[in-house]
C-alpha positions as CSV (number, residue, x, y, z in Angstrom):
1,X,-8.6,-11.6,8.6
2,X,-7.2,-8.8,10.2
3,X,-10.2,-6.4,11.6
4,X,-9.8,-3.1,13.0
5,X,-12.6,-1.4,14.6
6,X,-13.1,2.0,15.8
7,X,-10.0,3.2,16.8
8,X,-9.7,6.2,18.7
9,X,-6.1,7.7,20.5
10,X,-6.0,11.1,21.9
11,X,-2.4,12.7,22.8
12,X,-3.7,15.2,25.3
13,X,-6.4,17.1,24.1
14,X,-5.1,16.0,20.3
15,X,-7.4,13.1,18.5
16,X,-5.0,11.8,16.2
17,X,-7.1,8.7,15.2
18,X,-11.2,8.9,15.1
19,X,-13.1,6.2,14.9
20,X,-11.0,4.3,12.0
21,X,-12.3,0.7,10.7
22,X,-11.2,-1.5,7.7
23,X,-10.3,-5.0,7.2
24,X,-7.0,-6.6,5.8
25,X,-8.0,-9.5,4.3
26,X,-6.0,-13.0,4.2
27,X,-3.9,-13.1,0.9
28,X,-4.3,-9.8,-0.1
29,X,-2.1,-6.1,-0.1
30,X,-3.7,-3.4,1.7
31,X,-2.2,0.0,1.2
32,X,-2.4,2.5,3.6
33,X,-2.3,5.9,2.5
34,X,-2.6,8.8,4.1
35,X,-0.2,12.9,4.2
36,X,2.2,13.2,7.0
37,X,0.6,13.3,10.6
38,X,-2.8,11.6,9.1
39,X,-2.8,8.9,11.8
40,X,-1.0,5.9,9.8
41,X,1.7,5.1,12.1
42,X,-0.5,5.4,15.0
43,X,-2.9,3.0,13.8
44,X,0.0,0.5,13.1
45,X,1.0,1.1,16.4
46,X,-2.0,-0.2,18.2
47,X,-2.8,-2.9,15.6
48,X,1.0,-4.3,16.9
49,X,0.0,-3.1,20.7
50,X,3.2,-0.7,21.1
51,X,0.4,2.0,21.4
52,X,-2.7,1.5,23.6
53,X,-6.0,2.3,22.0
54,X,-8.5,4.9,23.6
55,X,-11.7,2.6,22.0
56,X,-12.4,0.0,19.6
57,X,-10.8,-2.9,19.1
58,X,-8.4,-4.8,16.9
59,X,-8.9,-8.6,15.8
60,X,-7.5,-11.3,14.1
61,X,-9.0,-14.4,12.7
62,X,-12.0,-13.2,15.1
63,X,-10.3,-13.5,18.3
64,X,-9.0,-9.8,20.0
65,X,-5.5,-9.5,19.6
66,X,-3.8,-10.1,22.5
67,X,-0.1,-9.8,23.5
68,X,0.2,-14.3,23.5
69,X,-1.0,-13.7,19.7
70,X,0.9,-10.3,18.2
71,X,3.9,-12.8,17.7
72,X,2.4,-14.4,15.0
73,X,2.4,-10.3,13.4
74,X,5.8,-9.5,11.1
75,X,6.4,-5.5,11.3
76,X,9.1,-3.6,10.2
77,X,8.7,-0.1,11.4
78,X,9.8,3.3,9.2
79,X,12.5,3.6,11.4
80,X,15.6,1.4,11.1
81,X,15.7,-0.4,14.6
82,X,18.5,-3.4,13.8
83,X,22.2,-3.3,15.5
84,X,24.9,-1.3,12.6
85,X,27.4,-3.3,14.2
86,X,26.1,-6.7,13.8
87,X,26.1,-9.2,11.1
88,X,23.6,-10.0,8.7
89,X,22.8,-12.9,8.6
90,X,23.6,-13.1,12.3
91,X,21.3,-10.4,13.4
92,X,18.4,-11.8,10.8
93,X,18.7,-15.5,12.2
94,X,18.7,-13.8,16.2
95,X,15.8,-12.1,15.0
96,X,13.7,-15.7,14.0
97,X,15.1,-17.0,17.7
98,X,13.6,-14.1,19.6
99,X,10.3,-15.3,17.7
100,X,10.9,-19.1,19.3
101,X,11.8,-20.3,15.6
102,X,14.3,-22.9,16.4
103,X,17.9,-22.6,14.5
104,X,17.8,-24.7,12.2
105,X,14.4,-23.1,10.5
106,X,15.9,-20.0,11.6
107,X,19.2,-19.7,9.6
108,X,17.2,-21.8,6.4
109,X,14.5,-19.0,6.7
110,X,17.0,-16.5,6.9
111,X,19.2,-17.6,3.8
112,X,16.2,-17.8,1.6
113,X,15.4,-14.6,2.2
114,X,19.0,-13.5,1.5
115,X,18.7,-15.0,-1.7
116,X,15.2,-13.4,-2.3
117,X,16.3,-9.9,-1.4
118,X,19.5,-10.3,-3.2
119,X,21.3,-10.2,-0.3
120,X,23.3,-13.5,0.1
121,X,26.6,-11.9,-0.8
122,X,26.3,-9.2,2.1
123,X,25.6,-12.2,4.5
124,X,28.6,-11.6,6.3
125,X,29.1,-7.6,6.7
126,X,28.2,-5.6,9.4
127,X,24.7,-3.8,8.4
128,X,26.4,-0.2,8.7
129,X,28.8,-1.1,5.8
130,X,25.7,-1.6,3.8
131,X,23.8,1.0,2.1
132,X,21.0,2.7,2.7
133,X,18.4,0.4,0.5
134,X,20.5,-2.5,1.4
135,X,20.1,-2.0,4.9
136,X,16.1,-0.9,3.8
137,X,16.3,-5.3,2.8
138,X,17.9,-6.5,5.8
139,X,14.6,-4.9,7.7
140,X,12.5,-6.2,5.4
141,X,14.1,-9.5,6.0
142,X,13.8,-9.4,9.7
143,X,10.0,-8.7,9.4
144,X,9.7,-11.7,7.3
145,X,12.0,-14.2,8.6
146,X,9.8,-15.6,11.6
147,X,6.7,-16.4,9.1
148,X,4.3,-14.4,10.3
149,X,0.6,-14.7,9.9
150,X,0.1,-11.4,9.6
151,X,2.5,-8.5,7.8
152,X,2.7,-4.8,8.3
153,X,4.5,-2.5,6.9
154,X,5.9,1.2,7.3
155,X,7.3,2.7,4.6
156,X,8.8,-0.3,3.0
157,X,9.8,1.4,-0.3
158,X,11.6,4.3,1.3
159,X,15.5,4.3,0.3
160,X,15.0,1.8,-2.6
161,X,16.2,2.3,-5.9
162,X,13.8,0.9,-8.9
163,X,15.3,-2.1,-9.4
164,X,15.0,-3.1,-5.5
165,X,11.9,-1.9,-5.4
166,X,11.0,-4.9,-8.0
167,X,12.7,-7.3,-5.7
168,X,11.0,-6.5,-2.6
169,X,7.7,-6.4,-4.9
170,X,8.4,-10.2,-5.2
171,X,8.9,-11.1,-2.3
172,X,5.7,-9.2,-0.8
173,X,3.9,-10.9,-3.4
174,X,4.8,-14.5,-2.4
175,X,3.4,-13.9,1.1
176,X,0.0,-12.7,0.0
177,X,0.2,-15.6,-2.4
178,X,0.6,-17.8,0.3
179,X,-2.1,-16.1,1.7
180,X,-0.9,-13.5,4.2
181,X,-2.1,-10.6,5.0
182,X,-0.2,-7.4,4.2
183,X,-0.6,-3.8,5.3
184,X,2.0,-1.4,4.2
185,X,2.1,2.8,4.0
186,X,3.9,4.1,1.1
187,X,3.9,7.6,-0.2
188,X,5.0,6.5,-3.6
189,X,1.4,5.8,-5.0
190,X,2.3,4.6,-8.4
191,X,3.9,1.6,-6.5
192,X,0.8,1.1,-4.6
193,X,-1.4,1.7,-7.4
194,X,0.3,-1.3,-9.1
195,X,0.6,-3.8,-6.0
196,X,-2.3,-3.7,-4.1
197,X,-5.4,-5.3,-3.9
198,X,-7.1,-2.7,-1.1
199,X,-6.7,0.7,-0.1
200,X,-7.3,2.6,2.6
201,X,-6.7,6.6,2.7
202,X,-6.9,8.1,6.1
203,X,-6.9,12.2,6.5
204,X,-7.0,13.8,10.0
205,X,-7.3,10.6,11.7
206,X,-10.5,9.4,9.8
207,X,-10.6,7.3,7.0
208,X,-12.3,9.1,4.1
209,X,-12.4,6.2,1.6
210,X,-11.5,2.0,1.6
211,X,-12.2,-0.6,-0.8
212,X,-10.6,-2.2,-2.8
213,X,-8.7,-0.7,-6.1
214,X,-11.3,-1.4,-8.8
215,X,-14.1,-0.3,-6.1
216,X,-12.5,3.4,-5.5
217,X,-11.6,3.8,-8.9
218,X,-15.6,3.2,-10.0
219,X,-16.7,4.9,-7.1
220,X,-14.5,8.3,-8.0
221,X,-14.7,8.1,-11.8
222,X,-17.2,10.8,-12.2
223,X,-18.2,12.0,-15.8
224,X,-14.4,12.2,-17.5
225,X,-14.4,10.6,-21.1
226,X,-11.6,10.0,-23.5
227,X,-13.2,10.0,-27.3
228,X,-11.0,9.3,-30.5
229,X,-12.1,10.2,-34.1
230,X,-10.7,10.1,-37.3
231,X,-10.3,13.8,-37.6
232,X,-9.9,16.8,-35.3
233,X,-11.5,16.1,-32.1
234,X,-12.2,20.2,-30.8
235,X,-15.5,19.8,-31.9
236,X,-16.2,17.9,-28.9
237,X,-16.3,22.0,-27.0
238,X,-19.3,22.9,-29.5
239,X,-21.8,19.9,-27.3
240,X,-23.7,21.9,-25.2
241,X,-22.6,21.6,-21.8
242,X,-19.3,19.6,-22.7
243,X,-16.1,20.8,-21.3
244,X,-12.7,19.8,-22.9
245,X,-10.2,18.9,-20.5
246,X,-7.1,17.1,-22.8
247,X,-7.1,18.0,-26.8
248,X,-4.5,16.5,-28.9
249,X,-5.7,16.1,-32.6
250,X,-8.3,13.4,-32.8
251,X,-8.2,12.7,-29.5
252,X,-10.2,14.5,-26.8
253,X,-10.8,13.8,-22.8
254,X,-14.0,15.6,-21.7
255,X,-16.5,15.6,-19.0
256,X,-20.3,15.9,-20.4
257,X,-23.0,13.5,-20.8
258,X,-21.5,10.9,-23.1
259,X,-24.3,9.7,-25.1
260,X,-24.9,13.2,-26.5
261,X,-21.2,13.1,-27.2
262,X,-21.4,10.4,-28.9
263,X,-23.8,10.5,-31.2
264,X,-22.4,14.0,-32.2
265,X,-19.2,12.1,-33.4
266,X,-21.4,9.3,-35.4
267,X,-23.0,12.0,-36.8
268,X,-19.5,13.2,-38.2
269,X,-17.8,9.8,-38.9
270,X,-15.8,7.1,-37.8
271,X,-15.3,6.9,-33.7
272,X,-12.6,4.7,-33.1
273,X,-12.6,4.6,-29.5
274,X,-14.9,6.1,-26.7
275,X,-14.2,5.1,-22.9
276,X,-14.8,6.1,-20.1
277,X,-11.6,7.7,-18.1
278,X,-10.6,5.8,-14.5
279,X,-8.9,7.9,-12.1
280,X,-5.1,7.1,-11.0
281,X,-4.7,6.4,-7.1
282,X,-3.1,9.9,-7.2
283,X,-6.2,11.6,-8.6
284,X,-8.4,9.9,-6.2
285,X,-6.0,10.7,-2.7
286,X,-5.8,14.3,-3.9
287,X,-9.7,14.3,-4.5
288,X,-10.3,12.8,-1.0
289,X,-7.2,14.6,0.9
């Protein structure tokens, strides 16, 4: 397990990250959410030591992370960093040697993944003749291609078109089958909302709420209920101390307590549904934010 354990960084009389803790645990996705300028990149940055930390301490498997172990770490930062004028495949299976992989388990590494990302017939060209969410794979690629025990990512997503997107999804997914840890920052919460296991939102360089998706949705779900009938549902405003939010025929979300609610609508007739209303990831990042 990855740990990370009240972090603190101060740019001059600027904390950017305060006290920040969570875990990424082994064969899970951690998503790590947070507005522009929260502290996200920071963070990543002292989890893979290219920033030094100001307190706490990051660990993995138990053991502080030291520079002999962030090796074993696969991170492909929000900024492309690979070399337009070089190959492909070339550049990827360089990449795997830097990491002490030898060639051969280099270049089989690296076509797999070409054939993974859907990348095998651009093998060949120079990455600035790709496009943008081509050259968005190849990174991905060269995060992965050394096997790393641990996988962090920034802004993975950015540049991808939909069907991409679902690619990359895969292959994300194979690692924290295989039990790997992943961290990754998206903006694009409906992607995260579907992929991962964990979140953690971080405002102002604190983290205001972490757990994992089923946890943050109970813990934010507050008193919103979605109630349909057989009939014309705008009744539901006449329960003392109700408060319609959505109306559309038989079908009302409401906040109130929902027993009363309830047996109001016995009272009338048939009820053919009545659940409780869990939050999106959107709803809870803007309620936190």
């Amino acid at each position: 397990m990855l740990t990370v354990r009240g972090i603190s960084r101060s740019f001059g009389d600027h904390r950017v990250l305060d006290e920040v803790s969570f875990d990424v645990r082994p064969g899970r996705m951690t998503g790590f959410l947070g507005a522009n300028g929260s502290g996200k990149t920071t963070t990543m940055r002292i989890v893979l030591g290219v920033l030094a930390a100001h307190g706490g301490t990051v660990s993995w498997q138990g053991q502080e992370v030291t520079a002999q172990t962030r090796p074993d770490f696969g991170y492909m930062p929000e900024e492309r960093g690979l070399y337009p004028k070089m190959k492909v495949r070339d550049q990827i299976t360089w990449l795997a040697r830097l990491h002490g992989v030898d060639r051969e388990t280099a270049q089989r590494n690296t076509d797999a993944l070409l054939e993974d990302l859907e990348l095998t017939e651009r093998a060949g060209d120079r990455l600035e003749e790709l496009s943008l969410g081509n050259q968005q794979r190849v990174q991905i690629a060269a995060a992965l291609v050394h096997e790393p025990a641990v996988l962090i990512l920034d802004e993975p997503f950015s540049g991808l078109d939909p069907i991409a997107v679902e690619t990359v999804l895969d292959v994300l997914r194979k690692r924290a089958a295989n039990g790997v840890p992943v961290l990754f920052s998206s903006h694009q919460l409906a992607i995260v909302e579907r992929l991962c296991d964990d979140v953690v939102i971080i405002s102002k360089g604190r983290v205001v709420a972490n757990g994992s998706r089923e946890e943050l949705r109970a813990r934010h779900a507050g008193s919103r209920y979605e109630i349909v009938v057989a009939e014309d549902a705008g009744w539901v405003r006449d329960v003392p101390g109700a408060r319609i939010l959505e109306l559309d025929g038989p079908r009302a979300v409401f906040e109130a307590e929902p027993q009363q609610v309830l047996r109001a609508a016995l009272e009338r007739g048939e009820v053919r549904s009545f659940t409780p209303v869990v939050p999106t990831l959107d709803e809870i990042f803007r309620e936190v934010i």
